[in-house]
LOMARDREN-715041 format. One record per atom (N, C-alpha, C, O): atom name; x, y, z; residue number from 1; residue in three letters. Coordinates in steps of 0.05 Angstrom, whole numbers, plus 5000, padded with zeros to 4 digits. Each point is the difference from the previous one (the first is absolute). Layout:
N
+------+------+------+------+-----+------+
| atom |    X |    Y |    Z |  nr | rest |
+------+------+------+------+-----+------+
|   CA |    X |    Y |    Z | NUM |  ala |
...
+------+------+------+------+-----+------+
This chain:
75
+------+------+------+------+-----+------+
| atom |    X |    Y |    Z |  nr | rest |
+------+------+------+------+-----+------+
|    N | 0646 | 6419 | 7606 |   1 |  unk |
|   CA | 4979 | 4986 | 4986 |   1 |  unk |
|    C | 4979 | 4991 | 5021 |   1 |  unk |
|    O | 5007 | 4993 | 5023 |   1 |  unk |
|    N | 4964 | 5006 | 4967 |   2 |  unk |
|   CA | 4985 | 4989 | 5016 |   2 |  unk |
|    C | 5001 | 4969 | 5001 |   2 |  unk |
|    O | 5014 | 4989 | 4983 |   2 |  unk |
|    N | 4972 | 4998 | 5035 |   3 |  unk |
|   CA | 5006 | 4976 | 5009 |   3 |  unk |
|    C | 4962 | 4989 | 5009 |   3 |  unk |
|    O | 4981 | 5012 | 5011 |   3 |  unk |
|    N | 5021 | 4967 | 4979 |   4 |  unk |
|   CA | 4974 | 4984 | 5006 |   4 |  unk |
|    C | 5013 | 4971 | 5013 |   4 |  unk |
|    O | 5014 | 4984 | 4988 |   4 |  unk |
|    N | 4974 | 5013 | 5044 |   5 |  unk |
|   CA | 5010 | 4970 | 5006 |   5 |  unk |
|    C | 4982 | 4974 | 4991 |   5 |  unk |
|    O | 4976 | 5004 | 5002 |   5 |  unk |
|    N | 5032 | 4969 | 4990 |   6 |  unk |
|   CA | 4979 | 4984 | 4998 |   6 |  unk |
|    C | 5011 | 4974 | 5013 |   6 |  unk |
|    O | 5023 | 4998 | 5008 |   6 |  unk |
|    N | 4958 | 4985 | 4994 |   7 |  unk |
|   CA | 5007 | 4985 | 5021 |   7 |  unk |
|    C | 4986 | 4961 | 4984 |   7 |  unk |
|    O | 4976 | 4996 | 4997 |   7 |  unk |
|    N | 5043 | 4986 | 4997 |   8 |  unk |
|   CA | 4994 | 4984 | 4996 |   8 |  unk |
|    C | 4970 | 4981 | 4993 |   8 |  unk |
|    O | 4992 | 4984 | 4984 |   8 |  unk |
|    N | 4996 | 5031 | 5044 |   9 |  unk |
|   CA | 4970 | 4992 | 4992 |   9 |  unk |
|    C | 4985 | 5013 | 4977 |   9 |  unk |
|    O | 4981 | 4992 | 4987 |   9 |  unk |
|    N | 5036 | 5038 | 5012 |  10 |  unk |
|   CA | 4981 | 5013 | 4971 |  10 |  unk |
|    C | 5000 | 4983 | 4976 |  10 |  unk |
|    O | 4978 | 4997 | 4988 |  10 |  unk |
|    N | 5039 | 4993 | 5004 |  11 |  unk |
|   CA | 5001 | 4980 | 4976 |  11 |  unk |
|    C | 4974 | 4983 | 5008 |  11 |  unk |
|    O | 4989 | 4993 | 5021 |  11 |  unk |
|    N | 5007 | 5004 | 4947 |  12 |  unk |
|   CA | 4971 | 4972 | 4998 |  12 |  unk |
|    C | 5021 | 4981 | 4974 |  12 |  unk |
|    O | 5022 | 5007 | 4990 |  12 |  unk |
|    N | 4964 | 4972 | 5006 |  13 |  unk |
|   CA | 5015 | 4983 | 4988 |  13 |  unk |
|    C | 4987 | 4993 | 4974 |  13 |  unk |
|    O | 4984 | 4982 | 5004 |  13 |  unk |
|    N | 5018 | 5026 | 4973 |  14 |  unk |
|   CA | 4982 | 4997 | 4973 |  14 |  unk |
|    C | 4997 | 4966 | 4992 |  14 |  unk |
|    O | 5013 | 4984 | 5013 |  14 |  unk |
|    N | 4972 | 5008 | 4969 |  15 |  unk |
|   CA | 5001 | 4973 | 4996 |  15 |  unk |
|    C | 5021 | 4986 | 4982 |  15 |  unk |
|    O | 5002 | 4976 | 4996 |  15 |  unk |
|    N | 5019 | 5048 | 4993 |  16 |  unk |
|   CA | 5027 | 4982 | 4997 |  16 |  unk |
|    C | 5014 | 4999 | 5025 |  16 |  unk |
|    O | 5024 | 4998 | 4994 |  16 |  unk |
|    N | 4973 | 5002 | 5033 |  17 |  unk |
|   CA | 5015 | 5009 | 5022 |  17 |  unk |
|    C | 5029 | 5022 | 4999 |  17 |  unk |
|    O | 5019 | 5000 | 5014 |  17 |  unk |
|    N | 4975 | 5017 | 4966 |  18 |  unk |
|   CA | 5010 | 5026 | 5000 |  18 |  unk |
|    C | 4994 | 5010 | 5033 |  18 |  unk |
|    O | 4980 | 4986 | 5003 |  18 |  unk |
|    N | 5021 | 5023 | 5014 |  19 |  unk |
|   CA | 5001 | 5030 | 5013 |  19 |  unk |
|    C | 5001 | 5023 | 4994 |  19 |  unk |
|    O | 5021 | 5010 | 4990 |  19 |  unk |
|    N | 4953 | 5007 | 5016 |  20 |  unk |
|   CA | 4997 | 5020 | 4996 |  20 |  unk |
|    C | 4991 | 5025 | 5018 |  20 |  unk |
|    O | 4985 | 4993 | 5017 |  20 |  unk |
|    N | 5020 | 5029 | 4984 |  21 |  unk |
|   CA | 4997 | 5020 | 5023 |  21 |  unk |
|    C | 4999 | 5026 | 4976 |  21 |  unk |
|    O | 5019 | 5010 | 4987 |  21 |  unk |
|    N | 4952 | 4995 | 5014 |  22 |  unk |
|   CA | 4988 | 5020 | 4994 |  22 |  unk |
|    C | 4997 | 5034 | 5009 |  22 |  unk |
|    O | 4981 | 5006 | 5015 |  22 |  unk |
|    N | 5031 | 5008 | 4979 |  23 |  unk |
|   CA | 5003 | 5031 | 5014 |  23 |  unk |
|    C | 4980 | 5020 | 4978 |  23 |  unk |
|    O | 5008 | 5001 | 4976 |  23 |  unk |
|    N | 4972 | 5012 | 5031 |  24 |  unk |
|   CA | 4993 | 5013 | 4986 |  24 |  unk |
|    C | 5019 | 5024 | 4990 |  24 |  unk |
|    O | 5021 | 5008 | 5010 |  24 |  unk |
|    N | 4967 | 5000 | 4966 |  25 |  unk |
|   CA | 5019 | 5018 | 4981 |  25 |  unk |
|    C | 4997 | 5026 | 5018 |  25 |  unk |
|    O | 5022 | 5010 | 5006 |  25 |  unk |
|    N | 4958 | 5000 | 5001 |  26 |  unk |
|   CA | 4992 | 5027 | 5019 |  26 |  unk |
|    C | 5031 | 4992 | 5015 |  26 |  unk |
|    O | 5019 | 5009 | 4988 |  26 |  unk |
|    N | 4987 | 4978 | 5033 |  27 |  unk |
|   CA | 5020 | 5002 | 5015 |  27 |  unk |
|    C | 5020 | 5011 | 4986 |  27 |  unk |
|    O | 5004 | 5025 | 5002 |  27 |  unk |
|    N | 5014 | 4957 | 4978 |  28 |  unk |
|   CA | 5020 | 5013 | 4984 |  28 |  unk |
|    C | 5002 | 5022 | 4982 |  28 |  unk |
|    O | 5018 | 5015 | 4993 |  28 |  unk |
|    N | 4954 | 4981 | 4999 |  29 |  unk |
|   CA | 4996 | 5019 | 4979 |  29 |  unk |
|    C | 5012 | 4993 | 4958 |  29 |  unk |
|    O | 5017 | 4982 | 4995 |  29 |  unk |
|    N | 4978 | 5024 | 4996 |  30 |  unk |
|   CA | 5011 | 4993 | 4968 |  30 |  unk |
|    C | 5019 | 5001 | 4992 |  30 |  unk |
|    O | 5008 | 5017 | 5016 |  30 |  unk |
|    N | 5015 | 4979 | 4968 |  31 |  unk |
|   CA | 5028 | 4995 | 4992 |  31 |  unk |
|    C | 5018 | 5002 | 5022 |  31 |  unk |
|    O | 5023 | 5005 | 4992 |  31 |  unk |
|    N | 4975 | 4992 | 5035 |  32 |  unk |
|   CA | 5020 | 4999 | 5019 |  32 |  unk |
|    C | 5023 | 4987 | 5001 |  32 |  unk |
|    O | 4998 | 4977 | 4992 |  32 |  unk |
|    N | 5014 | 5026 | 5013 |  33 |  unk |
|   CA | 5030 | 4981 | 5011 |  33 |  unk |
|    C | 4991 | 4975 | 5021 |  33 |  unk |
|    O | 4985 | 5006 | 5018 |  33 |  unk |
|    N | 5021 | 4974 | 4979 |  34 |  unk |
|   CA | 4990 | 4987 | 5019 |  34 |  unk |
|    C | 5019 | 4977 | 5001 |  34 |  unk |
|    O | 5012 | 4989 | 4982 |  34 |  unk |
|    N | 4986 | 5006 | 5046 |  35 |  unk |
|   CA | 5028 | 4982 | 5012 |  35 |  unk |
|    C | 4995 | 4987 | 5016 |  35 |  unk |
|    O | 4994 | 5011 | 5022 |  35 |  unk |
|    N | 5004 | 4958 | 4974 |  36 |  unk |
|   CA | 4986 | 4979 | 5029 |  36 |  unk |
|    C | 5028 | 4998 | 5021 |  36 |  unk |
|    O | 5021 | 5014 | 4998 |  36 |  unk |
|    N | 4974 | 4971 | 5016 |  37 |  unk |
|   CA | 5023 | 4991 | 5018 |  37 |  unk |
|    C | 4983 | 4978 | 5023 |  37 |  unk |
|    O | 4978 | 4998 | 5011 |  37 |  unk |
|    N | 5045 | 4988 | 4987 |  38 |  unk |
|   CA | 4990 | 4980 | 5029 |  38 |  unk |
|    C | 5017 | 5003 | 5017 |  38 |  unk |
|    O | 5024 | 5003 | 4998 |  38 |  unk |
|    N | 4958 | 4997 | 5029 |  39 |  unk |
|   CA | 5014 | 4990 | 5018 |  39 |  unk |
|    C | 5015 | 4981 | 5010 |  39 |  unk |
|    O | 4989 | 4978 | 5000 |  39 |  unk |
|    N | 5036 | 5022 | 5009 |  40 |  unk |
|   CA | 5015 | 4975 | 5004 |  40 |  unk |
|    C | 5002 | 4996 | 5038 |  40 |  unk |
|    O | 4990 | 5015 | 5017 |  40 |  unk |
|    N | 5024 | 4960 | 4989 |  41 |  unk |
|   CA | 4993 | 4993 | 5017 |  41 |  unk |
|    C | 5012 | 5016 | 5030 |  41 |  unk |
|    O | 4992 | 4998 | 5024 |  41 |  unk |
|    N | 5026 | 5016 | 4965 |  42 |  unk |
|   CA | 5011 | 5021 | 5019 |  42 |  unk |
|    C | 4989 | 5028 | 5003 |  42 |  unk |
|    O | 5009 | 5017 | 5016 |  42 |  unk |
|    N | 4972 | 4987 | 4968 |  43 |  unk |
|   CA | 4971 | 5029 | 4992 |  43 |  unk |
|    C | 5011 | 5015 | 4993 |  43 |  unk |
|    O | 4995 | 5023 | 5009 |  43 |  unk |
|    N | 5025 | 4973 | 4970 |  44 |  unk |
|   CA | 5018 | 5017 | 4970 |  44 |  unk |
|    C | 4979 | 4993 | 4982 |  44 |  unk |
|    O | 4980 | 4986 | 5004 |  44 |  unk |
|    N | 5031 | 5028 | 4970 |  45 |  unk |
|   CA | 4980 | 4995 | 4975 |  45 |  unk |
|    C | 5018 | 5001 | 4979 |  45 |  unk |
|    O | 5019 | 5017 | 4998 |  45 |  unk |
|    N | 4975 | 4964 | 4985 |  46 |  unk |
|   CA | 5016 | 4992 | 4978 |  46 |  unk |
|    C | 4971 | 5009 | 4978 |  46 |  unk |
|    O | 4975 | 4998 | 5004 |  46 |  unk |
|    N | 5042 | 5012 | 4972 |  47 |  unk |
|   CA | 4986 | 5006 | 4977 |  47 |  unk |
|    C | 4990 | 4970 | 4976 |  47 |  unk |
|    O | 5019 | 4987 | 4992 |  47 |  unk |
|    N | 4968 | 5009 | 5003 |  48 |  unk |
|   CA | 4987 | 4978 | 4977 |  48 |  unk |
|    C | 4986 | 5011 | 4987 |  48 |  unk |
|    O | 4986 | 5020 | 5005 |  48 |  unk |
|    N | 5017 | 4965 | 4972 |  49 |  unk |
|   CA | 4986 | 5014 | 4970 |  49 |  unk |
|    C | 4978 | 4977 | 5001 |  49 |  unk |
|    O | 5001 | 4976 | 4995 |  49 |  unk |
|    N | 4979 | 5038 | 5014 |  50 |  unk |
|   CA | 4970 | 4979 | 4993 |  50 |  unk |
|    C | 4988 | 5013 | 4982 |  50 |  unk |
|    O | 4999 | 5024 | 4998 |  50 |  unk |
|    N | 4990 | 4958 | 4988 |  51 |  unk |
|   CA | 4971 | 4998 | 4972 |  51 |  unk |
|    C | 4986 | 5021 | 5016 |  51 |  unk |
|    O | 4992 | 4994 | 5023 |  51 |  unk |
|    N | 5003 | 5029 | 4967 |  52 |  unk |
|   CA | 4981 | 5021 | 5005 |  52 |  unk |
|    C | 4987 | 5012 | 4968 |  52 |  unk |
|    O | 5010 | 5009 | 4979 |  52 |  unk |
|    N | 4961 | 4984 | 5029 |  53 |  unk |
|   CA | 4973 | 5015 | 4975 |  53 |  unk |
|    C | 4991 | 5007 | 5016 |  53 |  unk |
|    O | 5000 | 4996 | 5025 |  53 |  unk |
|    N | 4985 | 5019 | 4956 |  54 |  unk |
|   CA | 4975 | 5020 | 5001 |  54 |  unk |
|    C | 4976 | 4986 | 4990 |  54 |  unk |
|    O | 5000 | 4984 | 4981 |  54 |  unk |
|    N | 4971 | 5023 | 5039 |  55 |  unk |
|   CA | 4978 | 4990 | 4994 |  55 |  unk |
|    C | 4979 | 5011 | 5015 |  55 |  unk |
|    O | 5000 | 5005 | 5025 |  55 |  unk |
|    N | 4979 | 4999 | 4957 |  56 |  unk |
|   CA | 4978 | 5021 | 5011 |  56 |  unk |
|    C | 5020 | 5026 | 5016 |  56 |  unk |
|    O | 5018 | 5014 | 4991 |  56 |  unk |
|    N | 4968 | 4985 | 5038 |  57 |  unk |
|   CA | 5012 | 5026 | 5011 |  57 |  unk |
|    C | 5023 | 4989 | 5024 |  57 |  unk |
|    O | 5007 | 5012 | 5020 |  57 |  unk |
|    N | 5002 | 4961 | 4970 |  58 |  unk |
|   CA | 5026 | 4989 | 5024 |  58 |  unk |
|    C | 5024 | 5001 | 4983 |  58 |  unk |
|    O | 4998 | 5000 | 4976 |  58 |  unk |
|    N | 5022 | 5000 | 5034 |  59 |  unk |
|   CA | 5022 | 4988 | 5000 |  59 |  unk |
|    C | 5008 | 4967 | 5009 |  59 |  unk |
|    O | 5001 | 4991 | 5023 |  59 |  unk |
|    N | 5003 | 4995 | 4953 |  60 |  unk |
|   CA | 5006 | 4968 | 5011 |  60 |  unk |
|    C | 5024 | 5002 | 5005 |  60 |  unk |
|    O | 5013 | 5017 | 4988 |  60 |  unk |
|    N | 4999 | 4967 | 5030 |  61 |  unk |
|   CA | 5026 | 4996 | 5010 |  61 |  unk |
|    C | 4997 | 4970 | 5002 |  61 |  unk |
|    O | 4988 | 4990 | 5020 |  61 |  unk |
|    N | 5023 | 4994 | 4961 |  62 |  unk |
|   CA | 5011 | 4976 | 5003 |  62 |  unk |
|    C | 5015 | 4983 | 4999 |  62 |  unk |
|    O | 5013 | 4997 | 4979 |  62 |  unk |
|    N | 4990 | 4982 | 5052 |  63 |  unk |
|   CA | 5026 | 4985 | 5007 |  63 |  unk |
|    C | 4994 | 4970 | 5002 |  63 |  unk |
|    O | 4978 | 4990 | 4999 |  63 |  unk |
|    N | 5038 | 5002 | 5003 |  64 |  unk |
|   CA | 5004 | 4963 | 5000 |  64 |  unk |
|    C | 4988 | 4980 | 5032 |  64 |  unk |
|    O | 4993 | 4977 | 5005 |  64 |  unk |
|    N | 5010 | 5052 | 5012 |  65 |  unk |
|   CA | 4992 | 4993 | 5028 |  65 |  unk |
|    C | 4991 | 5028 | 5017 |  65 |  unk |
|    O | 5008 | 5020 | 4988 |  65 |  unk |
|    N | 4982 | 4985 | 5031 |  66 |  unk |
|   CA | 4989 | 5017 | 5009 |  66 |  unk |
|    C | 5025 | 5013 | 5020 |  66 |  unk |
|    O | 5015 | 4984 | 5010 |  66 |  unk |
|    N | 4988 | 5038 | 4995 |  67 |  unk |
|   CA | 5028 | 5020 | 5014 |  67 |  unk |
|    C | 4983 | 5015 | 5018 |  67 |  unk |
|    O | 4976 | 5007 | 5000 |  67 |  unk |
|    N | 5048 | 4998 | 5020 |  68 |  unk |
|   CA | 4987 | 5034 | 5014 |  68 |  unk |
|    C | 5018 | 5015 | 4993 |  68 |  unk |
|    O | 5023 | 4992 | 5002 |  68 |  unk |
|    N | 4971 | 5035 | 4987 |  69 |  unk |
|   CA | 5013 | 5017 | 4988 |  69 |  unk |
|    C | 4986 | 5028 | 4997 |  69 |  unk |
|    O | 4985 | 5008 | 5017 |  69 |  unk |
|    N | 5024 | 5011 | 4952 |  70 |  unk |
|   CA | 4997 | 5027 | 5010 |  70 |  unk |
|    C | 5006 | 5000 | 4970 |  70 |  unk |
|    O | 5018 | 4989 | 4987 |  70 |  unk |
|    N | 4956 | 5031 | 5001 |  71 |  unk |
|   CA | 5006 | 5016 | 4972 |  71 |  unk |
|    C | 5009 | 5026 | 5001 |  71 |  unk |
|    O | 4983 | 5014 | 5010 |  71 |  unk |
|    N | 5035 | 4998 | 4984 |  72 |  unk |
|   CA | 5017 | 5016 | 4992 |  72 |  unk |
|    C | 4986 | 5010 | 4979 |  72 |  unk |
|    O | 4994 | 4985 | 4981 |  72 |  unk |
|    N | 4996 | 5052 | 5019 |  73 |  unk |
|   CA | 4990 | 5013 | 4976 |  73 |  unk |
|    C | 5003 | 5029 | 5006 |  73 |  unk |
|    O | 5002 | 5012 | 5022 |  73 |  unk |
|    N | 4997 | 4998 | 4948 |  74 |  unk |
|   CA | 5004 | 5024 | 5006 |  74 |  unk |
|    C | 4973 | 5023 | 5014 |  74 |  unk |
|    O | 4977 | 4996 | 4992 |  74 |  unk |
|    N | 5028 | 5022 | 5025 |  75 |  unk |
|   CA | 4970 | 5008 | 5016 |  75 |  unk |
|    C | 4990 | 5030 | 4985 |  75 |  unk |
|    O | 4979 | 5011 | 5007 |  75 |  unk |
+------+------+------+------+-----+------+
């Protein structure tokens, strides 16, 4: 699978203080498989099921706090 890294600062913070980290759809592409993961503190990656929509031409990915981590999709 292809792999996109992101990094804590990509998140912006909406005015419910949701966290959000925006990936355009061009990267993944349409109906993909897609699989977040964070990094943990030993630089393994554990799988989490975050709030992910669709809007305009991004992919929303949203969490409770901002992660460094890696989307998992099919290429």
């Amino acid at each position: 699978m292809a792999h996109k890294i992101f990094k804590k600062e990509d998140f912006r913070r909406d005015e419910t203080g949701i966290y959000i980290l925006e990936v355009p759809k061009a990267i993944v592409g349409i109906g993909a498989d897609l699989i977040i993961e964070r990094e943990t503190a030993d630089g393994e990656y554990e799988i989490v099921q975050a709030d992910i929509h669709r809007h305009n031409d991004d992919i929303l990915i949203k969490w409770s706090e901002p992660f460094d981590g890696r989307l998992l999709y099919d290429a």
